[in-house]
N, C-alpha and C positions, 0 to 999 in steps of 0.2 A: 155213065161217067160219074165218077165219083168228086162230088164238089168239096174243093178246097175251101178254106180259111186261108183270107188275106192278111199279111202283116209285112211293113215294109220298113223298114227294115225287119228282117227276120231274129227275133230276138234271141233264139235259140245259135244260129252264126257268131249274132255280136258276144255271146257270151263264151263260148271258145275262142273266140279272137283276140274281147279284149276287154272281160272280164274275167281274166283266168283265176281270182280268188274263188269261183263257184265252184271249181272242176276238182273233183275228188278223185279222180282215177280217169284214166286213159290209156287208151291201148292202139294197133294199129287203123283198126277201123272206125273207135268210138270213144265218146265221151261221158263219165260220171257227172253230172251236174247238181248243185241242189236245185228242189224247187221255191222260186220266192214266196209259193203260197205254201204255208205250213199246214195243211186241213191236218197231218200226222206227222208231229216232230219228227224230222228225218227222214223225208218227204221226199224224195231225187227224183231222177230221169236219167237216163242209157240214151243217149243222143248218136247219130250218125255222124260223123266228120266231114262227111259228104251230104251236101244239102240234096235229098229227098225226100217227098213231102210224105211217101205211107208206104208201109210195108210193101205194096205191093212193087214199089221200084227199089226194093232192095237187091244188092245182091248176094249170093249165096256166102262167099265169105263175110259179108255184114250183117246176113242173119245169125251166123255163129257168133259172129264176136258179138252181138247185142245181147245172148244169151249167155256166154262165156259173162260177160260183165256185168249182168243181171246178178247170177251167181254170186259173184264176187263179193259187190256192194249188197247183197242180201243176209250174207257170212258177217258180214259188218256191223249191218245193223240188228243185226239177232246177238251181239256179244256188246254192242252198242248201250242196246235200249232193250232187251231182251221183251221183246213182243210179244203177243198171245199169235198172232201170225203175220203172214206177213203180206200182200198184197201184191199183183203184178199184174196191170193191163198198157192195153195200146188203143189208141182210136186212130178210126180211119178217113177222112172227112166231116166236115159240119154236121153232118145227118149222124156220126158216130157221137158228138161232142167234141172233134179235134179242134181247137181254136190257135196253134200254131201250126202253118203247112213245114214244119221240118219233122221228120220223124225220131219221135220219141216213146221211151216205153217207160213206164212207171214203175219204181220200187217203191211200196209203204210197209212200214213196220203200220201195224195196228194193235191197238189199245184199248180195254174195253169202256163204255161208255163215249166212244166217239160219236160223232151226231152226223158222220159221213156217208152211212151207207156202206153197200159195195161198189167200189167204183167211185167215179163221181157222184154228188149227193143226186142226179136225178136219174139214176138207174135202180133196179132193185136193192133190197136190202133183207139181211135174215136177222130170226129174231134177236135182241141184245145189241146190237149194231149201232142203237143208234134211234132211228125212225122207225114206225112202227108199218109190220108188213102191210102192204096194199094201200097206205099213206101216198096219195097223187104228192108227186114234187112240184111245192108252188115255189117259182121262182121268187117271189118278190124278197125273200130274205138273201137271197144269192147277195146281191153286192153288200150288205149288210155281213155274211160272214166268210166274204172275203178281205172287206176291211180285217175283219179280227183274227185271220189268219196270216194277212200278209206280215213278215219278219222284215225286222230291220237289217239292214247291212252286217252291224254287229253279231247280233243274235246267228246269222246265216253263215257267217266267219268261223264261231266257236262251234257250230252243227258240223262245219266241213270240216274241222278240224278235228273232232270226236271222229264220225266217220272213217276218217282217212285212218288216224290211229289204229282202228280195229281191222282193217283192212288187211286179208291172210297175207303174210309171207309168203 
């Protein structure tokens, strides 16, 4: 059984609900969102409209349309912020690194000299990335550089805005 991450109110709901300045794109199954933690300028997530918590209770038209808008916002931030590439995973439970139970998939534009890794900073990483290969990830900088990632409202406002701009006709 795969273990969920608690979070109560589910911040990923209240942010379609009623934070709608985050939502960059929307379609009938999903949500554009940014992310507030910037690890890569331009940082989003492809949200379900439907609160489930991992892939694996998705359904088949909400796996297309999270790739269909994966897509999309990907086209974006490549005319955006023109990336060296570009980034997309999911987790699936605590044990994957998911820390909110609504299912989300990540778009990053990446840059070089980022200090993120692949993935989350404590997953593998290839050379230039960042941290150096076979580097154990010690946590204890974690809340340290999520202080210096986290974006201010403003800041998160003129991202979604860019974004959206680029976003195909």
């Amino acid at each position: 059984m795969i273990e969920l991450p608690i979070r109560d109110p589910c911040d990923l709901c209240v942010a379609g609900r009623e934070e709608r300045w985050k939502v960059i794109d929307e379609s009938e199954h999903t949500l554009t969102v940014i992310n507030p933690w910037q690890f890569e300028m331009g940082q989003c997530c492809v949200i379900t409209r439907r609160h489930v918590a991992t892939l694996l209770d998705l359904s088949r038209q909400e796996c297309e349309a999270v790739l269909v808008s994966a897509k999309r916002v990907a086209e974006a931030l490549v005319k955006a912020y023109q990336p060296l590439g570009i980034l997309t995973f999911q987790n699936n439970g605590v044990y994957s690194g998911q820390e909110t139970p609504h299912f989300h998939f990540h778009v990053v534009p990446r840059q070089k000299g980022s200090d993120w890794g692949i993935g989350p900073p404590q997953l593998a990483t290839f050379d230039s990335a960042g941290r150096q290969r076979g580097t154990p990830h010690d946590p204890s900088g974690d809340a340290q550089r999520r202080e210096r990632v986290r974006a201010s409202a403003g800041r998160l406002t003129e991202t979604v805005d860019l974004i959206r701009s680029n976003l195909p006709k």
